[in-house]
N, C-alpha and C positions, 0 to 999 in steps of 0.2 A: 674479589679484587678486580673484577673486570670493568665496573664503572668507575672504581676510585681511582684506577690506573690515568685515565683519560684527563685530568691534571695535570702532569707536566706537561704535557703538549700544548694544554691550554694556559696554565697559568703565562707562558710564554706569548701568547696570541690569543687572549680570550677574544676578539674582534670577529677572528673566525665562524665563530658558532650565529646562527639565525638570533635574532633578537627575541624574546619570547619569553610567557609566564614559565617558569622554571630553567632556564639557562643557567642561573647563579646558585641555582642548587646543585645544575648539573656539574655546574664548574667547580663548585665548593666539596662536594662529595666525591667525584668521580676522576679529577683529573690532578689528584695525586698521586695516583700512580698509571694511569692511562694515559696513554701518547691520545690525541684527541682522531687522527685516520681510527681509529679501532671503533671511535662512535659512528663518524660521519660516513664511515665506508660503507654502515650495513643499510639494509631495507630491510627490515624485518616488522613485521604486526606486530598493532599494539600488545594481543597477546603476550607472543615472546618477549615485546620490551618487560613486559608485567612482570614474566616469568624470571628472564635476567637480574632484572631489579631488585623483585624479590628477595631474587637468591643471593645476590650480590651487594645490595645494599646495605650494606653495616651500618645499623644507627640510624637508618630514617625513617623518620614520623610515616605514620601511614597518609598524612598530608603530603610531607615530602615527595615519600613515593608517588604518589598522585600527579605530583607538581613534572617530576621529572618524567615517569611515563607517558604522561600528557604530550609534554615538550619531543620526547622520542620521538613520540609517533606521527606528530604533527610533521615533524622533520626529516626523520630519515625510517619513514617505512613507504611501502610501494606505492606511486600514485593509482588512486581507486578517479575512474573518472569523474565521477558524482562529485570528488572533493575537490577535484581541478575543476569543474563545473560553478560550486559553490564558491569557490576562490575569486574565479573567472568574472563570474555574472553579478553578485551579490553584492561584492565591494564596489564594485562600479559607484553604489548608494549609501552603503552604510559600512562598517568596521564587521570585520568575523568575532570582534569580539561580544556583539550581540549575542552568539549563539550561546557561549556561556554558560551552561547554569538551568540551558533549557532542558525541556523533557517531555515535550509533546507529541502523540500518537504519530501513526503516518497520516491519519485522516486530518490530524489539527494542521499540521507542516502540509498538505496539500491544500486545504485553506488558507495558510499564510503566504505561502507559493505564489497560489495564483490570485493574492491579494497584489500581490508583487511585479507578478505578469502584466496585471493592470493598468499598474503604475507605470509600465514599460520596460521591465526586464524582458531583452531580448529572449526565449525560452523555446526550443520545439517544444515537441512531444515526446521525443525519444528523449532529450535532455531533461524533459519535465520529472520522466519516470525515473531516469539516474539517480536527481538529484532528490527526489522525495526518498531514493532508496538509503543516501547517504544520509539523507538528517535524521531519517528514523533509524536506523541504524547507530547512530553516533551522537547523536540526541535528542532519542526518546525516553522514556520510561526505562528504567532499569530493564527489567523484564524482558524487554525489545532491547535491548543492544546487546 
């Protein structure tokens, strides 16, 4: 009951919530019976969200689930610098929605990187290394995340 809770709070102010792939599943599922503080308030990994969802999600497709853990984690788990880096730097050019759907090594992502650096994404070196940690971590290869 802990996601579906998060409905009344929202059906009252869905505006509230980050805009995002999975919001309206979050709001459809979860905020029947959840005051919507009980989402936003936490920082938790996407683990955990996994795990909550899981356990909590009555009735959702394993899409769903997908959709909303996604949207969790995107939202309210701890900032990783890598991802405020990639937030930072990256949009400056193109949409985070490119990342998408990807799956590439760290070796492919530090090739597309510093295809990018090229271009003129402003990047050190320490930042360089951050942010290859976060994409391979977050979208690489099953295996690797």
């Amino acid at each position: 009951m802990f996601l579906f809770a998060a409905g009344a709070a929202l059906a009252g102010n869905p505006d509230t919530l980050p805009e995002g792939p999975g919001k309206k599943t979050l709001e459809s599922a979860c905020t029947p019976c959840h005051s919507l503080d009980i989402v936003t308030s936490k920082k938790w990994t996407r683990e955990k969200w996994q795990d909550v969802v899981s356990k909590k999600g009555v009735h959702l497709s394993k899409e769903e689930t997908a959709d909303v853990v996604g949207y969790l984690s995107r939202h309210f788990s701890p900032k990783d610098r890598g991802k405020q880096l990639v937030e930072e730097i990256c949009s400056f050019c193109h949409g985070l929605a490119k990342l998408r759907g990807q799956q590439y090594t760290r070796d492919q992502w530090e090739n597309v990187t510093k295809g990018m650096i090229f271009e003129g994404a402003p990047v050190t070196d320490q930042e360089f290394s951050l942010i290859l940690d976060y994409l391979a971590k977050n979208f690489g290869p099953a295996e690797e995340q």
